[in-house]
C-alpha positions as CSV (number, residue, x, y, z in Angstrom):
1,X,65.1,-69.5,70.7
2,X,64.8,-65.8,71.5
3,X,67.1,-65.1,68.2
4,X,64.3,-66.7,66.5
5,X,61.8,-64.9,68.0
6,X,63.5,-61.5,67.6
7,X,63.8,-62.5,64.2
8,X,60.1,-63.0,63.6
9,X,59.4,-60.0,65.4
10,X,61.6,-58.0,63.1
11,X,60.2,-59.9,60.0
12,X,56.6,-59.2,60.7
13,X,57.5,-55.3,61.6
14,X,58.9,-55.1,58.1
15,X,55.8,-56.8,56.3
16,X,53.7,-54.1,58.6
17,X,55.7,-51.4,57.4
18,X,55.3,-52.7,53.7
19,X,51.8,-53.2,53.9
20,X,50.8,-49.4,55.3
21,X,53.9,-48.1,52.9
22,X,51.7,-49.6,50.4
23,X,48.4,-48.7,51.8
24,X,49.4,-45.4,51.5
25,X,50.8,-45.3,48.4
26,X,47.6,-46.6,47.0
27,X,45.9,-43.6,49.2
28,X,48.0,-41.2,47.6
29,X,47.5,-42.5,44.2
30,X,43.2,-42.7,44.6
31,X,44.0,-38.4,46.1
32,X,45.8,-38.2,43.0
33,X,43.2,-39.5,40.8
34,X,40.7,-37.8,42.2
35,X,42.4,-34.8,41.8
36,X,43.1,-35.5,38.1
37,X,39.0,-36.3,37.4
38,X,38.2,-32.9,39.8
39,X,40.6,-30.9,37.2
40,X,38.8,-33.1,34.2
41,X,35.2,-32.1,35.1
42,X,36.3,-28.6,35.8
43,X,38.1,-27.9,32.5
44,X,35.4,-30.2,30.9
45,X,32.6,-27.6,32.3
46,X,35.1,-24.7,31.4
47,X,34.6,-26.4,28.0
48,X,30.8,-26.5,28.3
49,X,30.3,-23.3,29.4
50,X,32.4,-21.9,26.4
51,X,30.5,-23.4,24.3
52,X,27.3,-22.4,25.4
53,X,28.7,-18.8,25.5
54,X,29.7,-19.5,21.8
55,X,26.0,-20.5,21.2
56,X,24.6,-17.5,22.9
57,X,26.9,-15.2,21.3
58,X,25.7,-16.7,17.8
59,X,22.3,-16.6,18.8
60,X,22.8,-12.7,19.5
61,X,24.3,-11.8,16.1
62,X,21.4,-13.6,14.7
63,X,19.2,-12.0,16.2
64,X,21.0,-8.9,16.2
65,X,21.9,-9.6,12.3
66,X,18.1,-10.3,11.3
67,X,17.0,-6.8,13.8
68,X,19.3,-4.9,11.1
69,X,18.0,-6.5,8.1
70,X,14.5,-5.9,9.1
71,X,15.7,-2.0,9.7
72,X,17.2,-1.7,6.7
73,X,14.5,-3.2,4.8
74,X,12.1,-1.2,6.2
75,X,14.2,2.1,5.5
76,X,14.3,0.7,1.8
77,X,10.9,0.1,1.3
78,X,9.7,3.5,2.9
79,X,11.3,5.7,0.8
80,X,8.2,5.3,-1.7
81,X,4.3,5.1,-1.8
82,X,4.4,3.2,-4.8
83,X,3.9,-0.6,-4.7
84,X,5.8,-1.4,-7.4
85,X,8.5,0.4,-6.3
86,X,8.5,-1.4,-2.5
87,X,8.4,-4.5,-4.3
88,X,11.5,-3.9,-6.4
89,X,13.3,-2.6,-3.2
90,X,12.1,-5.6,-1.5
91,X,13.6,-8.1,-4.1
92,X,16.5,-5.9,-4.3
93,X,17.2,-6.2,-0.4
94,X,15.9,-10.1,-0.8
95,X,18.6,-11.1,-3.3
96,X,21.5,-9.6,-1.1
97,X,20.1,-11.9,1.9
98,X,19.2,-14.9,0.4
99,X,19.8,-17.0,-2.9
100,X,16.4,-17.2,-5.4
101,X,15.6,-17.9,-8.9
102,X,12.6,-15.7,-8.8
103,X,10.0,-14.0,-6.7
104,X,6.6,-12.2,-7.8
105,X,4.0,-9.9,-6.5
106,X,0.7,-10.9,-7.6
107,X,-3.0,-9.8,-6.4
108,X,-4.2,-13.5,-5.9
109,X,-3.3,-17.1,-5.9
110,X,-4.0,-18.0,-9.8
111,X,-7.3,-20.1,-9.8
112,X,-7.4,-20.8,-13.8
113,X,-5.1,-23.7,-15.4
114,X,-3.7,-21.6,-18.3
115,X,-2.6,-18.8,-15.6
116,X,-1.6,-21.5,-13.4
117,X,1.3,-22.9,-16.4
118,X,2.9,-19.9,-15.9
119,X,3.9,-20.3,-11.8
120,X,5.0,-24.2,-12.4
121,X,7.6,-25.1,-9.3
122,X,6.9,-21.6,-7.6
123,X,5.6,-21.8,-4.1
124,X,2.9,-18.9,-2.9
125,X,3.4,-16.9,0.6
126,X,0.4,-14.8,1.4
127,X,0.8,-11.6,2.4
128,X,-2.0,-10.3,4.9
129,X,-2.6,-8.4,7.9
130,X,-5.0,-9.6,10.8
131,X,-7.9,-8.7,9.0
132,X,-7.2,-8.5,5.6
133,X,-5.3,-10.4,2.4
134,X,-3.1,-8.2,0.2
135,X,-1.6,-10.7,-2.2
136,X,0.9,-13.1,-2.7
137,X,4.7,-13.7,-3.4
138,X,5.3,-15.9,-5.7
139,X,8.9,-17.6,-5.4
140,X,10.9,-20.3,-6.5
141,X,14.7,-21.4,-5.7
142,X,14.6,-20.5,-2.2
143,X,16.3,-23.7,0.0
144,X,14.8,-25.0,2.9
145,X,17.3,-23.6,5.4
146,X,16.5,-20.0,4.1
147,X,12.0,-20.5,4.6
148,X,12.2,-19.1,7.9
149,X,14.8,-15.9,6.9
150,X,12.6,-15.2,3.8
151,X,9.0,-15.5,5.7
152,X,10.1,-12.9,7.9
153,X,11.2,-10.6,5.1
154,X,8.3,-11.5,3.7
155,X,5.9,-9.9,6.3
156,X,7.8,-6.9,6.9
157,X,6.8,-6.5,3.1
158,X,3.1,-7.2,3.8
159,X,3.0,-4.3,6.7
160,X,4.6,-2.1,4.2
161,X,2.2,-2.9,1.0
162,X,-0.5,-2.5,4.1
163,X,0.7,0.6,5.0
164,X,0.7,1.9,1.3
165,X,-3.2,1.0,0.5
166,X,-3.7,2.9,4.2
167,X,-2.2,5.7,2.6
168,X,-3.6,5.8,-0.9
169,X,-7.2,5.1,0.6
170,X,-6.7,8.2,2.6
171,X,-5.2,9.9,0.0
172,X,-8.2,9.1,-2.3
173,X,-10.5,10.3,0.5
174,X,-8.7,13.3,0.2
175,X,-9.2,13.9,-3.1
176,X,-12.1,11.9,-4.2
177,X,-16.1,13.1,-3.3
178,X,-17.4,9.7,-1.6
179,X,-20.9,10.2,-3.3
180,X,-19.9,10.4,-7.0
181,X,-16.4,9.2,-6.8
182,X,-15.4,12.6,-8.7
183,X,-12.7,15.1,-7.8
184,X,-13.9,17.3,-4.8
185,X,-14.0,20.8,-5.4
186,X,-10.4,21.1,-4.0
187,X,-8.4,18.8,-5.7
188,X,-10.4,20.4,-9.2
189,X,-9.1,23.4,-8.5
190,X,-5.2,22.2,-7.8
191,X,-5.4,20.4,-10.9
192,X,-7.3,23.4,-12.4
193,X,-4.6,25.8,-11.6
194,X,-1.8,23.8,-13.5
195,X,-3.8,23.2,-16.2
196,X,-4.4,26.8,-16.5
197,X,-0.9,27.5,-16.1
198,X,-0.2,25.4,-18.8
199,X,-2.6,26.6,-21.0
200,X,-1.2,30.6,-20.7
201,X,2.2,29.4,-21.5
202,X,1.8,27.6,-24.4
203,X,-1.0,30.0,-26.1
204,X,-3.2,26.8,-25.4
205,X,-7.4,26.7,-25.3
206,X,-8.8,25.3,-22.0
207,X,-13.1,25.8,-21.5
208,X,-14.9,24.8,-18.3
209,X,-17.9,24.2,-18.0
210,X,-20.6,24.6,-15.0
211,X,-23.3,22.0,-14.4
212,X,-26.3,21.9,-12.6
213,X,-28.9,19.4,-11.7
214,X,-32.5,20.8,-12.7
215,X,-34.9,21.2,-10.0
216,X,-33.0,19.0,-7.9
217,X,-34.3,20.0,-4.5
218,X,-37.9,19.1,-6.3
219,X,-36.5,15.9,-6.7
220,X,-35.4,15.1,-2.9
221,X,-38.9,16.6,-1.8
222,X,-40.4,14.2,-3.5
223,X,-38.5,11.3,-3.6
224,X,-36.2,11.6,-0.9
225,X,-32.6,12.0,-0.4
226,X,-31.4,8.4,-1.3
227,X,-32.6,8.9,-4.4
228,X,-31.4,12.3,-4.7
229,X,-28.2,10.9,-3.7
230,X,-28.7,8.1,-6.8
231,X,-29.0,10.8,-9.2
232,X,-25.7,12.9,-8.3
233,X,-24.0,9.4,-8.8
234,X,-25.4,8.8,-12.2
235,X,-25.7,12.2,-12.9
236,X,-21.7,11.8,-12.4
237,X,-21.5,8.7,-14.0
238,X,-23.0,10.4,-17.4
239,X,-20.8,12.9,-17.4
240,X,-17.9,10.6,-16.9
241,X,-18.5,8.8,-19.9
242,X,-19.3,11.9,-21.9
243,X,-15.7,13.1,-21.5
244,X,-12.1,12.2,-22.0
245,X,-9.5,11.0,-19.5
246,X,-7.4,13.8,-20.2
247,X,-10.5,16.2,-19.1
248,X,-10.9,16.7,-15.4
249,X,-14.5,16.4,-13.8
250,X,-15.4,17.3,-10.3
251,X,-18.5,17.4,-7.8
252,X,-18.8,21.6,-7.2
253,X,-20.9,21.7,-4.5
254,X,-24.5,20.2,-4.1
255,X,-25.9,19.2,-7.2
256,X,-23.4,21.4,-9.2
257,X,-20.2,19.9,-11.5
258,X,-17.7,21.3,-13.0
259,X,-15.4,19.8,-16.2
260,X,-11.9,21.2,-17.1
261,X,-11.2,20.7,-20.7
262,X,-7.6,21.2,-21.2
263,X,-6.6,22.4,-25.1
264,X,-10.8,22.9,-26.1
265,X,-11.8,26.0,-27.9
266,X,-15.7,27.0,-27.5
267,X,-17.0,25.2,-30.3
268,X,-15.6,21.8,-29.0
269,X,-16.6,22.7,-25.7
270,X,-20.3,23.2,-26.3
271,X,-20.1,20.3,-28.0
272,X,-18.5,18.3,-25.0
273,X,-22.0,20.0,-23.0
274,X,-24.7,19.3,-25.1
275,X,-23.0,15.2,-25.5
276,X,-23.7,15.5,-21.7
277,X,-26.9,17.1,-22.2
278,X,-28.0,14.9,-24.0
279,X,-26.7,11.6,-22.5
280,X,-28.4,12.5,-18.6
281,X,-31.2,13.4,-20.5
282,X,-32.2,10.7,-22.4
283,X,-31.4,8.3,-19.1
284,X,-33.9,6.8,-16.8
285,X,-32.6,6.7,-13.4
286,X,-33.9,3.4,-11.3
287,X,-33.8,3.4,-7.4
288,X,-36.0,1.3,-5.5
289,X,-39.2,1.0,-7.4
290,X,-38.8,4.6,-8.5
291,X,-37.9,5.4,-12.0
292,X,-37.3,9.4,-13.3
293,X,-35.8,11.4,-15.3
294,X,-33.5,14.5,-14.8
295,X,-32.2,17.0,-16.8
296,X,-28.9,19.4,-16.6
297,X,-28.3,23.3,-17.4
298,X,-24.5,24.0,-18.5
299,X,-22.9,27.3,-18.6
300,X,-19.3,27.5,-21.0
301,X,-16.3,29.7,-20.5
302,X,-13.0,29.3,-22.7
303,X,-9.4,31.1,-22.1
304,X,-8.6,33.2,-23.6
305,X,-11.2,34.3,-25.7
306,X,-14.0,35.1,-22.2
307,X,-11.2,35.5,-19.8
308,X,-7.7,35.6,-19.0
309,X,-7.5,34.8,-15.3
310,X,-9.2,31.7,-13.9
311,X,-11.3,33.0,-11.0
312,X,-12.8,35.3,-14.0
313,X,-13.3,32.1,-16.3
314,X,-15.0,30.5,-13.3
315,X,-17.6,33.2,-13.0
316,X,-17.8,33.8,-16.5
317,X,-19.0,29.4,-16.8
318,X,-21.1,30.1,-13.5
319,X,-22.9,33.5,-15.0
320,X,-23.7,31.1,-18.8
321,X,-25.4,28.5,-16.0
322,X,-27.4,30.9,-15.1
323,X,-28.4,32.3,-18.0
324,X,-29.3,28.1,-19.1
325,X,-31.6,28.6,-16.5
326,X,-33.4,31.5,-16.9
327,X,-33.8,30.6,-20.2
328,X,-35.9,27.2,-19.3
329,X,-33.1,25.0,-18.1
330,X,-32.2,21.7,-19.8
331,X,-29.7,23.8,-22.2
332,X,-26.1,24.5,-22.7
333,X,-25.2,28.2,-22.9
334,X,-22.1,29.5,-23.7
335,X,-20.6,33.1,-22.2
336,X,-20.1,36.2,-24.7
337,X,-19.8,40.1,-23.9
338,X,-23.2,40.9,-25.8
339,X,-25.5,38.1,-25.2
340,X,-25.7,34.4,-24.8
341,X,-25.2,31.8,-27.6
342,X,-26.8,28.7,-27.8
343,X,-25.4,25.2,-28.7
């Protein structure tokens, strides 16, 4: 009897040490598991965090990559005031960033069918400023991966086509008299200079004539100034028209002009002033309800026959005006040593 009992006893001792042997086998394998998924999720978010450093890094030369391209761009398209040439350095730059079949400047979306034919599968960007619209590019060939890259090329452009219209306006402003839209007095005599210049050294002709309104202060007495001021504009438009491109005509001072004629002798010049004479003359000028009349007085002066330095030619033109004038006005008078010839 107590053999048996001893031998249970030693039995169930043996099942108890089996039982927590295997209890804690099956501990250590879960700690071993565990272990293995901790490792796992931390490699996993080594992973993760690679590849979001990846993503940022990408991002960065992107944006790094498209901060250059704008720069060089806008280095490109700087180097000149001229549209035409922006535009060619902007396709230039264009076709080295991105694949096109073709890409135009043009002033305004085409609104007729026979000037629409010709943009058939082109799409139209506008290029414009906050306040204003400068034009369009028209393009085709550009994939839909490569809108986003070419709209931001595309306004870098449209700040520089902005910034050369600020620039020609104030060059114009410069240059231009903002009453008559003639040369100012300045840029008359820059252009004078080389005109003259070029006149010495090739043994050329060049006559200028000085212009005056006729009793123009009468006129702003009695009609005022706006319509004094319409009368200098069409005196100026008159005298325009009267002339050629090649001849340069400029607002002197008050209600005085002055004309360059490059390569004209005296007789063609007088002839040049008395077509003007005639032509503000023979105009009624309508502001308002007011209609009048207005005549000119011109003085002549030719290189090198009256003069062989241009301040002298100047005075020589200035003294024939007022010799037109004390003759009666309404005349053209050309300068000579003894006296003053009429046209």
């Amino acid at each position: 009897m107590h053999f048996y009992i001893m031998f249970f006893l030693m039995l169930a001792f043996v099942a108890a040490v089996v039982y927590f042997a295997k209890v804690a086998v099956l501990e250590f394998e879960q700690k071993a598991d565990d272990d293995v998924f901790r490792v796992k999720r931390s490699y996993l978010g080594i992973i993760h965090d690679k590849d979001q450093l990846a993503a940022e890094k990408k991002r960065l030369q992107d944006e790094a990559d498209r901060i250059f391209n704008l720069y060089a761009l806008t280095l490109e398209i700087t180097k000149t005031f001229d549209e035409n040439g922006a535009f060619q350095a902007f396709r230039d730059h264009l076709s080295r960033q991105i694949n096109f079949t073709d890409c135009r400047l043009i002033e305004r979306y085409p609104d007729d069918m026979n000037d629409f034919s010709s943009f058939k599968g082109y799409k139209f960007f506008p290029l414009k400023t906050k306040k204003m619209v400068l034009g369009e590019l028209a393009y085709k060939g550009i994939s839909e991966k490569d809108e986003d890259s070419f709209a931001v090329l595309a306004h870098q452009f449209a700040l520089a086509l902005r910034r050369i219209r600020l620039y020609k306006d104030v060059e114009n402003m410069a240059v231009t008299d903002s009453l008559t839209r003639l040369h100012t007095r300045r840029h008359m005599m820059d252009r004078f200079e080389e005109e003259f210049s070029r006149a010495r050294s090739r043994g050329m002709a060049l006559s200028v004539l000085m212009m005056d309104v006729d009793f123009f202060k009468r006129v702003n007495d009695q009609y005022g100034h706006l319509t004094g001021d319409q009368v200098l504009r069409e005196v100026a438009r008159l005298t325009t028209q009267s002339t050629r491109e090649i001849d340069i005509v400029a607002r002197y001072g008050g209600e005085e002009f002055c004309v360059i004629l490059p390569d004209t002798d005296k007789p063609g010049a007088l002839v040049v002033a008395e077509r003007i004479r005639t032509a503000v003359n023979g105009q009624k000028i309508r502001v308002y309800d007011t209609a009048l009349s207005v005549s000119v007085s011109v003085g002549v002066a030719t290189f090198s026959e009256d003069a062989h330095q241009m301040d002298e030619l100047v005075d020589k033109a200035d003294w024939a005006l007022f010799r037109a004038k004390k003759l009666g006005r309404n005349r053209v008078v050309g300068f000579s040593v003894y006296g003053e010839q009429e046209a």
